[in-house]
C-alpha positions as CSV (number, residue, x, y, z in Angstrom):
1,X,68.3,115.3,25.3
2,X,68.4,112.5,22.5
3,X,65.7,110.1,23.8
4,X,65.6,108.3,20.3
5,X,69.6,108.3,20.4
6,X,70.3,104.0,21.3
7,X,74.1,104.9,21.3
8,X,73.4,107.3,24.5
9,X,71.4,104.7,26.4
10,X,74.0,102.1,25.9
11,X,76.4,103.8,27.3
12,X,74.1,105.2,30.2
13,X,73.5,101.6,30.6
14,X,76.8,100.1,30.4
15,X,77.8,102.9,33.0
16,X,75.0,102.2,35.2
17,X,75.8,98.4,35.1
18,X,79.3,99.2,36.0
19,X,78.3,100.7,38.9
20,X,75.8,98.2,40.1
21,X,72.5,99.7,39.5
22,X,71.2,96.8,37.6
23,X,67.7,97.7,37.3
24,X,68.2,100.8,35.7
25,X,71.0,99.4,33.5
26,X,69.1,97.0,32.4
27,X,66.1,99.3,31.5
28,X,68.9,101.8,29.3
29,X,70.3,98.6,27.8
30,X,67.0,97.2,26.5
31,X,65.8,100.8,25.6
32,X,68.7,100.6,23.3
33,X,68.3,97.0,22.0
34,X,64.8,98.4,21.3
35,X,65.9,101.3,19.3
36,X,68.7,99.7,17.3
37,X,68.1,95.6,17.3
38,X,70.8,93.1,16.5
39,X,73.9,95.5,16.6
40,X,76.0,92.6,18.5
41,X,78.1,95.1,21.1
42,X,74.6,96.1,22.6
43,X,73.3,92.3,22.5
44,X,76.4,91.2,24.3
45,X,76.1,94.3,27.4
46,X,72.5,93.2,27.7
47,X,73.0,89.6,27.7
48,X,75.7,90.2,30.4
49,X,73.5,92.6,32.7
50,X,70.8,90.3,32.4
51,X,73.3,87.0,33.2
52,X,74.6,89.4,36.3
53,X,71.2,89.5,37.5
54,X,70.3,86.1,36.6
55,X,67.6,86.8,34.4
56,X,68.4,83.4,32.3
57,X,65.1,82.8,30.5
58,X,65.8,86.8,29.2
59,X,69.3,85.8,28.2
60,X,68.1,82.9,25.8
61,X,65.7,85.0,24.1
62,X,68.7,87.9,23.4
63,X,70.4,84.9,21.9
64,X,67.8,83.2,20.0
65,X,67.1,87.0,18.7
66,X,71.2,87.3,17.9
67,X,71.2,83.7,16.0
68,X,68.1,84.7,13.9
69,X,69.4,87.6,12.9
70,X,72.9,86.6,12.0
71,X,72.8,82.9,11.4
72,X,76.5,83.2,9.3
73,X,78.2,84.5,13.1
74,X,79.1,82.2,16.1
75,X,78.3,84.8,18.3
76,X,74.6,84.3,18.8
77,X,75.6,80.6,19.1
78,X,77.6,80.8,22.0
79,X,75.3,83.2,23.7
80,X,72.4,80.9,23.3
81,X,74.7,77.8,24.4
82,X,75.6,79.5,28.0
83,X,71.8,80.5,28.3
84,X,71.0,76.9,27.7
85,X,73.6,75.6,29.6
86,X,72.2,77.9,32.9
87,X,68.5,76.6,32.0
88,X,70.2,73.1,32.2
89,X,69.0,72.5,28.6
90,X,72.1,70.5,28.5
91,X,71.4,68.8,24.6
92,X,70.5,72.3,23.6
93,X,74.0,73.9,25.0
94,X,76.0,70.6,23.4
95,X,74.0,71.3,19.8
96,X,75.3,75.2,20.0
97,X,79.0,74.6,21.3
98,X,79.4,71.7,19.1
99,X,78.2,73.9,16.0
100,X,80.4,76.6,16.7
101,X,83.4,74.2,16.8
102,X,82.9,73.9,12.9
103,X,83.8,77.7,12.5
104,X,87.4,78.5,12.1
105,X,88.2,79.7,16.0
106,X,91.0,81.1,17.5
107,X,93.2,79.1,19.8
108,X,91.9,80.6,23.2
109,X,88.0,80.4,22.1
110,X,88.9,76.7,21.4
111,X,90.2,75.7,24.3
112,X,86.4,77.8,26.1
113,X,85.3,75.6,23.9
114,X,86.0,72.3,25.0
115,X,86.0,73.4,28.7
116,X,82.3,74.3,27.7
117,X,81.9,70.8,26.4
118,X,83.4,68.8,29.1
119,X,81.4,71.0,31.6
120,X,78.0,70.1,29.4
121,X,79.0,66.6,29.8
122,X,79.6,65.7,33.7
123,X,76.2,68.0,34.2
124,X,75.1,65.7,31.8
125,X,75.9,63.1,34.1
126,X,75.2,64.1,37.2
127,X,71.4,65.3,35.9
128,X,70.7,61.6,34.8
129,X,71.1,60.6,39.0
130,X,68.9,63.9,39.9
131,X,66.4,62.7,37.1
132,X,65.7,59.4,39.3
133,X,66.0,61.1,42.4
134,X,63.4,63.5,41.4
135,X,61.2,60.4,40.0
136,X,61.8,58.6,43.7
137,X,60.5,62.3,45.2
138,X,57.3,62.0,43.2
139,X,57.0,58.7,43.8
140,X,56.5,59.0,47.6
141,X,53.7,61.6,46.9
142,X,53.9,62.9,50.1
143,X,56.7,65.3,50.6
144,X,56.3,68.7,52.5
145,X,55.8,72.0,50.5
146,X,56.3,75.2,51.5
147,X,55.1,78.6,49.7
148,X,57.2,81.7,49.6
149,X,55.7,84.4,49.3
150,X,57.3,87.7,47.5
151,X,57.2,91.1,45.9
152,X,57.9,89.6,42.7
153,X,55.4,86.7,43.2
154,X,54.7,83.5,44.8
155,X,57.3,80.0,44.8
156,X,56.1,76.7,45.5
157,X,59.2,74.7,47.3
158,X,59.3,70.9,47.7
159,X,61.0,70.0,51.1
160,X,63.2,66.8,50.7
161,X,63.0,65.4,53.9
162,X,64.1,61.8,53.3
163,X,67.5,63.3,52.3
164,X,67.4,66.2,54.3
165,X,65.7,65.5,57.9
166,X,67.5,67.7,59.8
167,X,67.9,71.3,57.2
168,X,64.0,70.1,56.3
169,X,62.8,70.5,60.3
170,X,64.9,73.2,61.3
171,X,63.3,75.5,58.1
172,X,59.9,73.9,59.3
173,X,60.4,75.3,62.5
174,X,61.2,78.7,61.6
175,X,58.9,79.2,58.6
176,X,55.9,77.5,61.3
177,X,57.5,80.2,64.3
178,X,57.3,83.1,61.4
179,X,60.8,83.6,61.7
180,X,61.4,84.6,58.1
181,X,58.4,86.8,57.5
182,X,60.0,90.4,56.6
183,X,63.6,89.0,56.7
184,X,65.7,90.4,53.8
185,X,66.5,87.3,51.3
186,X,70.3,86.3,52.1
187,X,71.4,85.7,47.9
188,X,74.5,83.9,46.7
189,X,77.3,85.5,48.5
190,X,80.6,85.9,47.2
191,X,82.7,84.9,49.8
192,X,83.6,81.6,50.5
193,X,81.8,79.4,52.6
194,X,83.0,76.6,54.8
195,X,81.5,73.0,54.5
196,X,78.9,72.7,57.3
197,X,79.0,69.0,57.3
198,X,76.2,68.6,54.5
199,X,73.6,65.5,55.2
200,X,73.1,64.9,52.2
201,X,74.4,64.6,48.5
202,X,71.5,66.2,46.3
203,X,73.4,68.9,44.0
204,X,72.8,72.0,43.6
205,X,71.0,72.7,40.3
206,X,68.5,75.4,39.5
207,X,65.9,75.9,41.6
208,X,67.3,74.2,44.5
209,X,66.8,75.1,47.9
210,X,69.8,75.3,50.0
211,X,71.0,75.6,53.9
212,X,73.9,77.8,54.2
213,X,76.1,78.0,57.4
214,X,76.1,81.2,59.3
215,X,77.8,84.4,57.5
216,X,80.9,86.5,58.6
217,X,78.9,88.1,61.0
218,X,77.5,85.5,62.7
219,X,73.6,84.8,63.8
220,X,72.3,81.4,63.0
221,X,72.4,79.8,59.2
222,X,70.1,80.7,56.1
223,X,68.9,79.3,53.0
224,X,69.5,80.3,49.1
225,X,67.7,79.8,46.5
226,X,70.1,78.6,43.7
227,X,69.5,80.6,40.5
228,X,71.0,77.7,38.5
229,X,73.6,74.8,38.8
230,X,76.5,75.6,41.0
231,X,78.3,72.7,41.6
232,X,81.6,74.3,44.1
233,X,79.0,74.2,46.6
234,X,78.1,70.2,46.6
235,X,79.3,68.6,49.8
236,X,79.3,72.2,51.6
237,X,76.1,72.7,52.0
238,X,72.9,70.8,52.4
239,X,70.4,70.9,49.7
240,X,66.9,70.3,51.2
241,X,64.3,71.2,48.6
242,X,63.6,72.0,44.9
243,X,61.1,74.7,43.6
244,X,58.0,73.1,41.8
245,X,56.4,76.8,41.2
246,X,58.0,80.3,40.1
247,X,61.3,80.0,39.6
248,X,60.6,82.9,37.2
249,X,59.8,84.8,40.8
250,X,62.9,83.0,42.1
251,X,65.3,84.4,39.7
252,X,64.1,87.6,40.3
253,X,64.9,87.7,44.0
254,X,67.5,90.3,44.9
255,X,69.2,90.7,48.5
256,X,67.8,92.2,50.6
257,X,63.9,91.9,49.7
258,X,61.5,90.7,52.4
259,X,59.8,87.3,52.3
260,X,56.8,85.8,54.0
């Protein structure tokens, strides 16, 4: 009844969000980010639908949008330091956290604070050995590449066989045999997963293409696409590929949707 009225698409979007519908909450909660920019409660919902949904490169722009307009708050700061942090714009997510540590903070938004920075730092770390693993990859020249193809668009996959032999073959196999074509994409699930005996000891950073084992009800084992670094699944499953093209399609992937 009140289409100009931001306050009643928040909440229609918050509600919506709460309930799962994310594309819908997502169009209410940008609706009202439209109509009424920079209020910080309506930033904040939309930065967390849009992080739920792992729309990343959408959550640095609400931040960048948030520090503009208030430069004075730590808000927009920290916003803009997670989205950088799940880009793996590691420097960029240090530079935010460690600004916001000059503002007077609480003692529990201190302590986020340096859990933030120690995280920063072993990615920090363990991106400098991915770096040169990467740069032995490109070396070679010759790695396998796969294309996914997608409602949202197409991804460009590089298969790392010389770490990955066996996960590499067996997705060769069944993307050759057309096994795939029209299967739902698995996700990220929530449950825990058992180690499979992982071959190898890439890491799981964004973009990387992963062989889960079998879920809870059974049938053989799948691959995710990793929407950005998740290191609780190193050493339990195999990482055997990276994407080189659309990520941005990537991201977008829900459960569910068919690939070819």
């Amino acid at each position: 009844l009140e289409p100009e009225n931001p306050i009643l698409h928040y909440d229609r979007g918050s509600l919506l969000y709460m309930k799962g519908a994310m594309g819908t909450a997502l169009a209410e909660l940008e609706e009202a980010c439209r109509l009424a920019p920079h209020v910080p409660r309506f930033d904040q919902r939309l930065y967390g639908a849009c992080k739920s949904a792992n729309r990343f490169q959408r959550c640095l722009e609400i931040a960048e949008a948030e520090v503009t307009a208030r430069p004075e708050a730590w808000d927009g700061y920290f916003l803009r330091g997670q989205a950088r942090l799940m880009l793996q714009d590691f420097d960029g997510a240090k530079a935010d956290f460690e600004k916001i540590s000059t503002y007077r903070l609480g003692a529990k938004m201190s302590q986020t604070l340096d859990r933030l920075l120690e995280t920063v730092a072993t990615f920090q770390k363990a991106w400098a050995e991915e770096t040169q693993a990467q740069k032995r990859d490109s070396a070679r020249g010759d790695l396998p590449r796969a294309e996914i193809q997608t409602a949202k668009g197409r991804i460009v996959v590089e298969l790392l066989e010389d770490d990955a032999p066996e996960a590499t073959a067996w997705f060769v196999q069944l993307a050759e045999a057309k096994t795939f074509d029209g299967q739902g994409y698995l996700g990220m699930r929530d449950t825990d997963v058992r180690p499979d005996g992982p071959e190898t000891k890439r890491r799981h950073w964004r973009g990387s293409l992963s062989l889960f084992p079998p879920g809870p009800q059974g049938g053989g084992p799948q691959f995710v696409l990793t929407p950005s670094a998740l290191p609780e699944y190193d050493g339990r499953c195999s990482v055997f590929g990276r994407v080189l093209e659309g990520m941005e399609f990537a991201e977008a992937l829900r459960p569910g949707e068919p690939l070819k």
